[in-house]
VMD Tcl script that draws the C-alpha trace (Angstrom):
set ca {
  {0.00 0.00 0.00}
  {1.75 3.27 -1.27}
  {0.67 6.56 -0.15}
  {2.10 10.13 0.98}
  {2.35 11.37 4.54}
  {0.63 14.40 5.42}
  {2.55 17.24 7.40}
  {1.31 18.61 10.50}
  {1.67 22.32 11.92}
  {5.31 23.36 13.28}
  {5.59 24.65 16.33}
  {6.78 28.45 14.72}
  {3.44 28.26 12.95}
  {1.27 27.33 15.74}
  {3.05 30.17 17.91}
  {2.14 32.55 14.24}
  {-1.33 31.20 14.26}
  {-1.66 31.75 18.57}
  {-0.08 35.38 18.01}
  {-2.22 36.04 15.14}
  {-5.25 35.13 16.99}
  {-4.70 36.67 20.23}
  {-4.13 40.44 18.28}
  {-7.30 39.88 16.80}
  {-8.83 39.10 20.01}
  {-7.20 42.06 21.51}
  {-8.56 44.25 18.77}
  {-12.31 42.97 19.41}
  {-12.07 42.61 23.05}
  {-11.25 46.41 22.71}
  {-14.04 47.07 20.41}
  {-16.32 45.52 22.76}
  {-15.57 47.75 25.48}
  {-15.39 50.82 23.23}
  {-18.68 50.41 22.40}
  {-19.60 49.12 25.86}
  {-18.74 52.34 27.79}
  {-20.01 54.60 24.32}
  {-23.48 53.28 25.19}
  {-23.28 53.18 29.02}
  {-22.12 57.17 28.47}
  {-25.36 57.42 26.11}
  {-27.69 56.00 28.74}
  {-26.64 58.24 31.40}
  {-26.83 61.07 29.30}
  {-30.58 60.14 28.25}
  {-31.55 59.55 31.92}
  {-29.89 62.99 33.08}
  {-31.72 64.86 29.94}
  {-35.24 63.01 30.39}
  {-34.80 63.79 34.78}
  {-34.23 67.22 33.55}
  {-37.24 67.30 31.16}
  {-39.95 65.36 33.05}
  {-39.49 67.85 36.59}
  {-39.89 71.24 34.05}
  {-42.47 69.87 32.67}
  {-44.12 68.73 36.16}
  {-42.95 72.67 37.53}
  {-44.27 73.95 34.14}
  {-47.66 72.20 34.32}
  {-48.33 73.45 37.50}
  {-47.67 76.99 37.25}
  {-49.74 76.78 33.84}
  {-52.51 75.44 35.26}
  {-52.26 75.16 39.31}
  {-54.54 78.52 39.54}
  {-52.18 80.11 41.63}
  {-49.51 81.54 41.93}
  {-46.23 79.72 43.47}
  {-45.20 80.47 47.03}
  {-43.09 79.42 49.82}
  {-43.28 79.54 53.84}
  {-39.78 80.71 53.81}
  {-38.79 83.84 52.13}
  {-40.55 84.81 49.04}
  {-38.91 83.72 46.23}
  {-35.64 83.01 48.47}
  {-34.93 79.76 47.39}
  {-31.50 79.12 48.69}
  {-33.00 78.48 52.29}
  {-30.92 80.65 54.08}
  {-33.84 82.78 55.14}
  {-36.49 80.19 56.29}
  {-39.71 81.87 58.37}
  {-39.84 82.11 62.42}
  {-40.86 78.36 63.74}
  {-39.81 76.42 60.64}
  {-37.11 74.18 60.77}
  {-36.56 72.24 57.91}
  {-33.75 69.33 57.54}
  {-30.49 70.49 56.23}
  {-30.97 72.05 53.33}
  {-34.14 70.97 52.55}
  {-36.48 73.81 50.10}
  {-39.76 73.98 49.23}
  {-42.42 75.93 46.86}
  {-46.47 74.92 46.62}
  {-48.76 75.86 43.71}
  {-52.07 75.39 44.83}
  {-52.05 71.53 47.23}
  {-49.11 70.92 44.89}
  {-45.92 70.50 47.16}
  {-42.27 70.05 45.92}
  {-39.71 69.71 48.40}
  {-36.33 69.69 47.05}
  {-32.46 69.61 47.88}
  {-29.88 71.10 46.41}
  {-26.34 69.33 45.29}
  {-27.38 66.08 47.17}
  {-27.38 62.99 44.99}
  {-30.43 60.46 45.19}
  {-30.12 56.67 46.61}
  {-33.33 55.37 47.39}
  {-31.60 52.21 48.63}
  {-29.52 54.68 51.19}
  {-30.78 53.44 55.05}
  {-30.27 57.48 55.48}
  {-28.85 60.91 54.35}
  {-25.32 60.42 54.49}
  {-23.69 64.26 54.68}
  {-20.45 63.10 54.20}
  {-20.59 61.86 50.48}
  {-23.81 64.06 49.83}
  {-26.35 61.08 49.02}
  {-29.94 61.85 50.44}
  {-33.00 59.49 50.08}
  {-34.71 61.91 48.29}
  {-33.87 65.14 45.69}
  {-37.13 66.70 44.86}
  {-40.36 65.60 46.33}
  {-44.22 65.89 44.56}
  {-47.21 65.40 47.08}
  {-50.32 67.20 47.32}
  {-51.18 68.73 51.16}
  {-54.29 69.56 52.39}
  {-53.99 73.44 54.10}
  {-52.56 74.83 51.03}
  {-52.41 78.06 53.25}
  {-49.36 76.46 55.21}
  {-46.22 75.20 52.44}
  {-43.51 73.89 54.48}
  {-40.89 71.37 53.33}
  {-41.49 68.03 53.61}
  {-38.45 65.66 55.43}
  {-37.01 64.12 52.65}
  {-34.87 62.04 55.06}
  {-37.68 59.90 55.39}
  {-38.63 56.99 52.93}
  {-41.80 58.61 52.27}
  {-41.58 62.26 53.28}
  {-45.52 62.53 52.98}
  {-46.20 59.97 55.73}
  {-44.09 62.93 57.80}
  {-46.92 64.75 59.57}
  {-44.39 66.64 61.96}
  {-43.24 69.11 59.17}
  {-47.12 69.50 57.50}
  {-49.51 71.51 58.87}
  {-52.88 70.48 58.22}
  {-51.94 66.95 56.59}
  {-51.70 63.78 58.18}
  {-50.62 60.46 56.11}
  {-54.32 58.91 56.18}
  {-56.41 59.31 53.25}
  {-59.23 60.49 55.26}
  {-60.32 63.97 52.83}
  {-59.87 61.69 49.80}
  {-56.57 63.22 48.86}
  {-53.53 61.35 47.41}
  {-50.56 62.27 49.68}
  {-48.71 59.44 48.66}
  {-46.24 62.06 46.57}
  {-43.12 60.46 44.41}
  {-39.56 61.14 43.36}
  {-39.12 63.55 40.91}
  {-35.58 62.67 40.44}
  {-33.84 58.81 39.55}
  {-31.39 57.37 41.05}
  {-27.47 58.86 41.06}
  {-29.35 62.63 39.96}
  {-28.66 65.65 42.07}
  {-30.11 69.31 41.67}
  {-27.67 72.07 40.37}
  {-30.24 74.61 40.23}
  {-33.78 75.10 40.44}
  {-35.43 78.37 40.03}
  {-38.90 79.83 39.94}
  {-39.01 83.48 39.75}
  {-41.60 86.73 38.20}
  {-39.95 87.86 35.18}
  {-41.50 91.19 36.14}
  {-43.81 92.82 38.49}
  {-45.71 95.05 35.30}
  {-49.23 94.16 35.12}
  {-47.97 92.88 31.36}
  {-45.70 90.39 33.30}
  {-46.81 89.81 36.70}
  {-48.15 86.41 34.96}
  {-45.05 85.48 34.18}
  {-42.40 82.99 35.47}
  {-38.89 81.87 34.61}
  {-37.96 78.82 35.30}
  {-34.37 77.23 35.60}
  {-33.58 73.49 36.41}
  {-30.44 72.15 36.28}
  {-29.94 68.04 36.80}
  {-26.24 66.55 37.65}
  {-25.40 62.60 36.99}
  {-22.84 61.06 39.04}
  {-21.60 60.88 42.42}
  {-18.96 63.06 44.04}
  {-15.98 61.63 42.92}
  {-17.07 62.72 39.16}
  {-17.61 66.38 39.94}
  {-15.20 69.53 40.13}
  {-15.54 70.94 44.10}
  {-18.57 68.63 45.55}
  {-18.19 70.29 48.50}
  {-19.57 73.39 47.35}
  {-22.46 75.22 49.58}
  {-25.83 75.10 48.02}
  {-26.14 78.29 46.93}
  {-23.51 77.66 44.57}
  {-24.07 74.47 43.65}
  {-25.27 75.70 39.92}
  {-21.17 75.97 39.73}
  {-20.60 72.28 40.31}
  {-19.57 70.55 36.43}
  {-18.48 66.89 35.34}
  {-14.45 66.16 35.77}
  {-14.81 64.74 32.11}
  {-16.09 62.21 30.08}
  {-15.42 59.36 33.10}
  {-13.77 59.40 36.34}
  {-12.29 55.98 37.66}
  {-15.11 54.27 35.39}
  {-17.92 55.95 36.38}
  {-19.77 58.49 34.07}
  {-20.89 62.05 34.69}
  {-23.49 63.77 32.69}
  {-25.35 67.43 33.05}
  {-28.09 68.84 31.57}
  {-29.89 72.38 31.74}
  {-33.38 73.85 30.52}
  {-34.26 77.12 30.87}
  {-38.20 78.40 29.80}
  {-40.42 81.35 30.25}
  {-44.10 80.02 31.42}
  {-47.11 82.36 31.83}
  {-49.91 81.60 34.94}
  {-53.37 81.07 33.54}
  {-55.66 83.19 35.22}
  {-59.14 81.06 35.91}
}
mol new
graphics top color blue
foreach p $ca { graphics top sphere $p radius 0.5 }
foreach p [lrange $ca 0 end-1] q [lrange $ca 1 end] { graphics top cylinder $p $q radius 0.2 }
display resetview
């Protein structure tokens, strides 16, 4: 019986064909992870944009619509919270503004995790960033404690509302904001006090992705807080994304 043998690989071509492979490996491996953190970077910029867009529109809707016009227990139109009125003592840093029974509670430059068993000061994380809940004495708008894992069960800082159901009224309330958002900036103020724009509001939110580590000078009071910006693109992995709106809104008188 005749035949030829058949040659096998060498050794220098297996090592070729290993090299050969593993740089193509490399190359997708890297591709992967390039497109990876391009869509992670996308994501967090949609959530931080539609967080933005869904609380104006709430804010907008309401000052449309609510039939009156938006006020606060502490200083009028002082929304920093360094002024609050005589007897009201709101948790650190906590805001507020009503238009009509609607309430919103808020916090600057503290970033939301609802999983958080409380505020933590330190690194700036707070249960809750802005708070919607309807009260019942719309004559009384203090801030809700937004400490608390629902801040409308909190009868201590409501006058007039209790966390029973009793009038009918839906105080349940829910987060404005998702989860890893802060508040740069929120503003609600007349554009004029001329009978041709004493109707009229301007309106300024500002929403911030990312925890502390991925921001310039976290440790900035809140009244400055519209100062705070992203380090960059990432920071040790983790992305940072802003987003601002900015609209002119007039009251509709009923």
């Amino acid at each position: 019986m005749s035949g030829r043998f058949q040659q096998g690989f060498t050794i220098v071509e297996l090592m070729i064909s290993i090299a050969v492979f593993s740089v193509i490996l490399a190359i997708c491996s890297a591709a992967i992870i390039t497109i990876g953190r391009q869509y992670q970077k996308a994501s967090v910029s949609a959530t931080t944009q539609n967080v933005t867009r869904g609380i104006m529109d709430e804010i907008v809707g309401q000052v449309q619509l609510g039939g009156e016009a938006p006020r606060s227990t502490l200083s009028s139109f002082d929304w920093d919270g360094s002024s609050p009125a005589a007897g009201i003592n709101p948790p650190d840093d906590v805001q507020v503004f009503c238009i009509g029974k609607v309430r919103f509670s808020y916090r600057i430059g503290w970033q939301v995790d609802d999983g958080a068993p409380a505020t933590n000061k330190t690194n700036h994380l707070s249960r809750h960033g802005i708070w919607r809940d309807i009260i019942t004495n719309e004559a009384v708008c203090v801030p809700a404690n937004l400490d608390k894992a629902n801040p409308s069960n909190d009868s201590g800082l409501l006058s007039g509302a209790g966390s029973d159901d009793a009038n009918g009224v839906d105080r349940t309330g829910r987060e404005l904001l998702a989860n890893h958002t802060r508040l740069l900036n929120l503003g609600i103020t007349p554009a004029g006090v001329t009978p041709e724009l004493k109707n009229l509001y301007n309106i300024d939110v500002s929403v911030l992705y990312g925890d502390d580590a991925t921001i310039e000078n976290p440790n900035l009071p809140a009244s400055e807080t519209y100062k705070l910006a992203c380090l960059g693109d990432s920071a040790g992995g983790a992305f940072c994304a802003q987003s601002e709106l900015h609209t002119t809104v007039i009251r509709r008188i009923n």
